[in-house]
C-alpha positions in Angstrom: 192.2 213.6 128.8 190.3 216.4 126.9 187.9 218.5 128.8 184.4 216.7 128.5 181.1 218.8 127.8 178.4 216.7 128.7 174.9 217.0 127.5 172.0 215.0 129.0 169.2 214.7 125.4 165.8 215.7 126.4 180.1 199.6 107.4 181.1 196.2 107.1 179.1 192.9 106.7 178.9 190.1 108.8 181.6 188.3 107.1 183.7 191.2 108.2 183.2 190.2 112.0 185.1 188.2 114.1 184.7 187.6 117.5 188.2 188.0 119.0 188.7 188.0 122.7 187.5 191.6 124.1 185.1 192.0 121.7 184.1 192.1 117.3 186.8 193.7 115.3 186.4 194.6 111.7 188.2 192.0 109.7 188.9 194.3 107.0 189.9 197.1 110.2 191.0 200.5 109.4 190.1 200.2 105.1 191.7 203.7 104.2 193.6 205.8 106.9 191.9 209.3 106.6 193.1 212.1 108.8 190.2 214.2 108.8 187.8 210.7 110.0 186.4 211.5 113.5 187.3 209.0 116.5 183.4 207.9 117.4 182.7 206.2 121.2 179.5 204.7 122.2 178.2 202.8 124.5 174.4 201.4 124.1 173.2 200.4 127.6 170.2 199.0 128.9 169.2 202.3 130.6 171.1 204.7 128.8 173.4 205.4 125.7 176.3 207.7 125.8 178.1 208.8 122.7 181.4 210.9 122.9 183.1 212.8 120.0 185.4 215.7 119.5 184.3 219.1 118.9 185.7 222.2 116.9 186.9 223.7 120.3 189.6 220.9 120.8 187.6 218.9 123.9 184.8 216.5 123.7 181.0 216.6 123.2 179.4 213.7 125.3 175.9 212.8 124.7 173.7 211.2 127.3 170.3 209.8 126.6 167.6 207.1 128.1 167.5 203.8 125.3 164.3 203.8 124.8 161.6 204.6 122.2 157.9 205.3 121.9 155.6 205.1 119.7 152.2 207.0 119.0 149.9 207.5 116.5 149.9 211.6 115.0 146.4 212.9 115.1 147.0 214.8 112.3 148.3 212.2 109.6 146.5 209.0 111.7 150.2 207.4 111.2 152.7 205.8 113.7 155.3 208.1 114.7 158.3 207.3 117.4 160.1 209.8 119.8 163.3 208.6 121.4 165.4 209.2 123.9 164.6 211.2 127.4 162.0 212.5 125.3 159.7 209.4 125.0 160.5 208.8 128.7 159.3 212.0 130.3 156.2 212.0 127.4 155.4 208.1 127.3 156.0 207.1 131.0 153.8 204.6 131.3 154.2 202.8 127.6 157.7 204.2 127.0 160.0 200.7 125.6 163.6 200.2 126.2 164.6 198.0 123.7 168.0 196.7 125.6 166.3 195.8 129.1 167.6 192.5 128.8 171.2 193.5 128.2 171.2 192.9 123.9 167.4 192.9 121.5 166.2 190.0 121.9 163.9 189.9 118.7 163.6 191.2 115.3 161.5 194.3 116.5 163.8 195.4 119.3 166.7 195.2 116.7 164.6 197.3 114.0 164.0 200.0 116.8 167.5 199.6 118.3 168.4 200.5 114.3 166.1 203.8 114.4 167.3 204.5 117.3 170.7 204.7 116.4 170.2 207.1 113.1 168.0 209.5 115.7 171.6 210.0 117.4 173.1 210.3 114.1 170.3 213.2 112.6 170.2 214.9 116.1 173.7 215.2 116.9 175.1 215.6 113.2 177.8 212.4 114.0 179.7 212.3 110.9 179.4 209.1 108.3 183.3 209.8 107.8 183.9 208.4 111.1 185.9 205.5 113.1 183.4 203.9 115.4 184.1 202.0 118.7 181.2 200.2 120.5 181.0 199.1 124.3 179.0 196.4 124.3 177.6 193.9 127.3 178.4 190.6 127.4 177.3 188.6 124.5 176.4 185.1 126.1 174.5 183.5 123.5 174.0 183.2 119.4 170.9 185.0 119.5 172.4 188.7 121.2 175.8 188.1 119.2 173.4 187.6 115.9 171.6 190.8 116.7 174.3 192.9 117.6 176.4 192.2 114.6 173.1 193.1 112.3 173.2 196.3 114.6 176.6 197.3 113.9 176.6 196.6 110.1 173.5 198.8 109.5 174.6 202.0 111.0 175.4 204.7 108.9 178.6 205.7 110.5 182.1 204.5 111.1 182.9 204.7 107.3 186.3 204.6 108.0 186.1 201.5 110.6 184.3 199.7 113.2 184.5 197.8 116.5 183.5 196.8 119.3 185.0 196.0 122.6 183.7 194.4 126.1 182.0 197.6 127.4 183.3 195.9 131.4 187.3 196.6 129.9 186.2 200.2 128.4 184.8 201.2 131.1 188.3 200.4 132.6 190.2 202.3 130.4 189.3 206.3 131.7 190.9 204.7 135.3 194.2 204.7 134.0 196.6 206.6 131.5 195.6 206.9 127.8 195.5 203.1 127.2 197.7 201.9 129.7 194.7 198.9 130.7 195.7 197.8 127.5 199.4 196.7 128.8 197.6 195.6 132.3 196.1 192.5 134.4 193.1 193.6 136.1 190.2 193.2 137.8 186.5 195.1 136.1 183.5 195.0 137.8 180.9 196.4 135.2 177.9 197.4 138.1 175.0 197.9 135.2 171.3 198.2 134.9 170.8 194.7 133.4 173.8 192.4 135.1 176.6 192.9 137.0 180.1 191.5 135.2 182.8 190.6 137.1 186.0 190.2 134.3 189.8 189.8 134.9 191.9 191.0 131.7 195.5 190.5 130.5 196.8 192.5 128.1 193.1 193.5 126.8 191.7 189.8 126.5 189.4 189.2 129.3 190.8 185.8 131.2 187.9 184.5 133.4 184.3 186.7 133.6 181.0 186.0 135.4 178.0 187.6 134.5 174.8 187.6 136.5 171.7 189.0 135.7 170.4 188.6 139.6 172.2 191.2 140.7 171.5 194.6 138.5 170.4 198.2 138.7 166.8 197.5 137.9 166.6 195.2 140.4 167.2 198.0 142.7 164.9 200.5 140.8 161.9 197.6 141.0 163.1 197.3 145.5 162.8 201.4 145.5 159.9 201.0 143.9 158.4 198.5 145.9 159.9 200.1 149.4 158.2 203.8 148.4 154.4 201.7 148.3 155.2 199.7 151.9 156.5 202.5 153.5 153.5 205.1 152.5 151.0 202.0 153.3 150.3 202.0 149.6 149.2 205.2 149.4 152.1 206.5 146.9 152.9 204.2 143.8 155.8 205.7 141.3 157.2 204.4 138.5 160.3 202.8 137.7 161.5 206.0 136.0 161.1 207.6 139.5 162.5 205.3 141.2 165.7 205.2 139.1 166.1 209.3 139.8 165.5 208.5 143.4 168.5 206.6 143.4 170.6 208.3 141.4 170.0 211.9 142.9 169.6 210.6 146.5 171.4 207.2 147.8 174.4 208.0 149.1 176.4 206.1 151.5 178.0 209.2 152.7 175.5 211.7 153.9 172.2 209.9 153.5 169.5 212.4 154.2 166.0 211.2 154.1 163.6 212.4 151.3 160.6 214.7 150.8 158.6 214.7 148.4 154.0 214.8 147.2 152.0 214.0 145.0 148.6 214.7 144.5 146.3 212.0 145.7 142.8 211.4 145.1 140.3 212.6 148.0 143.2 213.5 149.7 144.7 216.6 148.3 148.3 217.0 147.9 149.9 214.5 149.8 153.6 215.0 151.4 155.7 211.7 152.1 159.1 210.9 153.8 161.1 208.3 152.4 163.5 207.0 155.2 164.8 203.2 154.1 163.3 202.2 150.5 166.5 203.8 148.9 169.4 203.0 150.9 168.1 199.6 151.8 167.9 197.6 148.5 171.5 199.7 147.6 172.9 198.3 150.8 171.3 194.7 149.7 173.1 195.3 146.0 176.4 196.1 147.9 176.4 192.6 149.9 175.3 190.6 146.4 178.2 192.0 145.1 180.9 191.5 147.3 179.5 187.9 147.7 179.8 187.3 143.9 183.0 188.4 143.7 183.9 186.3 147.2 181.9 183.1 145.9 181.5 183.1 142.3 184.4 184.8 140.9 187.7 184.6 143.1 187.4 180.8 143.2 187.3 179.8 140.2 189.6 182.1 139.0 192.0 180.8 141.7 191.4 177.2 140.6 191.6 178.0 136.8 194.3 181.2 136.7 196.4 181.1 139.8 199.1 183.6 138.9 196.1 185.8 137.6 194.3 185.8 140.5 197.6 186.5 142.6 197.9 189.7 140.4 195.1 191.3 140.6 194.7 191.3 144.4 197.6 193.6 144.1 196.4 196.2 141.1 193.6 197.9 141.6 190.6 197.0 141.1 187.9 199.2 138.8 184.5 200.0 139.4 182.7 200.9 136.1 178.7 201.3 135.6 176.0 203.7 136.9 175.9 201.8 140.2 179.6 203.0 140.4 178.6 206.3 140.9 176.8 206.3 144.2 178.7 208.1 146.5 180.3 206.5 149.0 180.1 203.1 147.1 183.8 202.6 146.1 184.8 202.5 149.7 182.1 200.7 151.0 183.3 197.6 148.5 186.9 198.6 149.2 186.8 198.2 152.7 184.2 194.5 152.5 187.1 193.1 150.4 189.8 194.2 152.8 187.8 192.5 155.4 186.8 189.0 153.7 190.4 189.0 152.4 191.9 189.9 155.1 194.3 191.8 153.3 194.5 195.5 151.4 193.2 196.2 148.0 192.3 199.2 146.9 189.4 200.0 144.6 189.1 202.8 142.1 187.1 204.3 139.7 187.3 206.8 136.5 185.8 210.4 138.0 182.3 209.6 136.1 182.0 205.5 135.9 178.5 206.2 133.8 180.2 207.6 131.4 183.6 205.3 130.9 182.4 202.8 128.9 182.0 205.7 125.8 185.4 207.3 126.7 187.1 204.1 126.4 185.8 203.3 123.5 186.6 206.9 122.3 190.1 206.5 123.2 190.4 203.1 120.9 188.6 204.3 118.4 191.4 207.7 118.9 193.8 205.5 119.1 193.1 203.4 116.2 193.0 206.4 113.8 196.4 207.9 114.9 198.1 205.0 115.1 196.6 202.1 112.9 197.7 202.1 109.1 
C-alpha cells in the first residue's frame, strides 16, 4: 500500500441506489471512465470520520476528525454560525453534538448537519468534485437510517465520476489482506465501534450472517471511564466524555498498563492531583468478555445452524479485528487467546496496522480499484 500521511483536523439520485448485498451501489456506476478522477475513501463514524485521498507526492493524505458540530451565535453579526470537527469539540465541550451517536441521523436535523458537515471536509481539504467516492457505512437496520443515508450520499458535492458505499465491518477488512484479496475470501469481521459492535461473516464480498448489537460499544466504555474516574476520586473529579474517550485511547493497554496521573483544579481545594488505578482497564476488560460472549452465543450458533460449511471456514482463516476498540494494545491477543480457549482449538486473530483507520482505506482501495479497472 502507499505510504499514509495522516493528519488529525483541529451525484446520483435515489433511484440510482440499490441496496445490493455489502452495501448501495450506484445503479448507473462508473457514468464516464476519466483518468484524471481521484479514488475518494471515507468513512463517517459515530466518533470520528476519516477520509483518505492521494496526494501529488504519490502516497496518501488521510484525514482524521471528531463527527460532530457546534453551533453558536457570532457576537458580531447576532447570527448562528457552526464549527466542525475537533474544533467544536475542544471549543464546545459541554454543547458540542455528534450527529451519528446512534450509528446513522436519526432525524431531518442530524441529516442537514451530517450534509454541512460533509462540504466542511470538502472546503477544508480541497477534495475534488471530479472524484470517485467510496463510503464505509454502519449497518443500516432499518428504513429510517437507510432513508437518511441515501439523502446523504446524493447531496454531496463529490464523487462526480461515481459513488458507493460498502459495509464499513468488510472495509475495514480489506487493509488486512493484499490489495483486495477479501474480495475473493470467506471470513470473519468484527467491526469493534463507538456505537455497536458487528459481528459479519463474508463470501466473496456479500456478508452471509451479521449480528449487530448496540449493548456492547465504545461509548459504553467512555460513559464506565467516566463513571469509574467520579467513584474512585469519591466524587471529587467529574470529566467529560471527551476525556474519558482520550483516557482510553492514550492509556488502556492490556500490555503495560501503568496507572494514571493527572489534576485539575478544584474549588476550595487548589489544584488537585488524582491516581487512576481501575476506571480504565476495568470497563475495557468488561468490553473484552461481552465480546467474546457475543461471538460464543450470539454469532457462532446461528451461523452453525444456518451456514454450516461457512462456519467450518472461517474457524480456519483468520479472523479481523477492525474499529477504534481494535487498537488497544494488547487487545488482538487477549480475544485470540479467549477464542482458542472456549473453542478449544487455534484461530488466529489479526488486524490491519491502524484498525481506526481501515474502514477509509478499504473504501479507498474500491473506490482505486473501481477507477482503474471498471469501464
Amino acid at each position: 500500500m502507499a505510504e499514509m500521511n495522516v493528519h488529525d483536523s483541529k451525484m446520483f439520485t435515489d433511484g440510482g441506489m440499490e441496496l445490493n448485498g455489502a452495501g448501495f451501489v450506484d445503479a448507473g456506476y462508473v457514468k464516464k471512465r476519466s483518468n484524471e478522477a481521484v479514488p475518494i475513501g471515507l468513512k463517517i463514524g459515530s466518533t470520528r470520520t476519516v477520509l483518505v485521498m492521494p496526494n501529488y507526492e504519490g502516497s496518501l493524505d488521510i484525514v482524521r476528525t471528531l463527527t460532530c458540530v457546534a453551533r453558536y451565535r457570532d457576537l458580531f453579526t447576532g447570527k448562528l454560525a457552526t464549527k466542525f470537527g475537533d474544533e467544536a469539540a475542544e471549543e464546545y465541550a459541554d454543547s458540542v453534538y455528534f450527529m451519528f451517536r446512534a450509528g446513522l441521523p436519526q432525524d431531518d436535523d442530524s441529516v442537514k448537519l451530517a450534509a454541512q458537515f460533509i462540504e466542511y471536509l470538502v472546503y477544508r481539504y480541497n477534495i475534488p468534485e471530479n472524484s470517485y467516492v467510496t463510503l464505509a457505512h454502519p449497518a443500516v437496520e432499518n428504513e429510517r437510517g437507510r432513508k437518511n443515508l441515501k439523502e446523504i450520499i446524493s447531496g454531496m458535492s463529490i464523487g462526480r465520476t461515481g459513488r458507493q458505499a460498502w459495509s464499513e465491518a468488510f472495509c475495514g477488512a480489506i487493509p488486512a489482506f493484499e490489495g483486495l484479496e477479501a474480495i475473493k475470501k470467506t471470513f470473519m469481521s468484527v467491526n469493534m465501534g463507538s456505537t455497536t459492535l458487528e459481528i459479519s461473516a463474508f463470501r466473496n464480498g456479500e456478508p452471509v450472517h451479521t449480528v449487530t448489537l448496540g449493548t456492547i460499544s465504545g461509548n459504553l466504555v467512555d460513559r464506565k471511564i467516566r463513571l469509574g474516574v467520579q467513584n474512585e476520586t469519591q466524587g471529587i473529579v467529574n470529566i467529560d466524555l471527551n476525556t474519558a474517550r482520550k483516557y482510553k485511547e492514550e492509556f488502556a493497554n492490556f500490555i503495560d498498563y501503568k496507572p494514571v496521573y493527572d489534576s485539575v483544579h478544584i474549588h476550595d481545594r487548589g489544584q488537585y492531583g488524582f491516581k487512576i488505578e481501575k476506571s480504565i482497564m476495568k470497563p475495557v476488560e468488561e468490553y473484552v468478555n461481552n465480546v467474546i460472549e457475543a461471538i460464543m452465543e450470539n454469532f457462532f450458533p446461528q451461523l452453525a445452524q444456518d451456514h454450516y460449511q461457512t462456519y467450518k471456514r472461517v474457524l480456519t482463516e483468520p479472523i479481523i479485528l477492525t474499529g477504534g476498540m481494535a487498537c488497544i494494545p494488547g487487545l488482538r491477543e487477549r480475544i485470540q487467546q479467549m477464542l482458542c480457549d472456549e473453542l478449544e482449538q487455534k484461530v488466529t486473530v489479526i488486524s490491519s496496522e491502524r484498525p481506526d483507520l481501515a474502514p477509509a482505506i478499504g473504501a479507498f482501495r474500491i473506490s482505486e480499484y473501481t477507477l482503474n479497472y471498471k469501464e
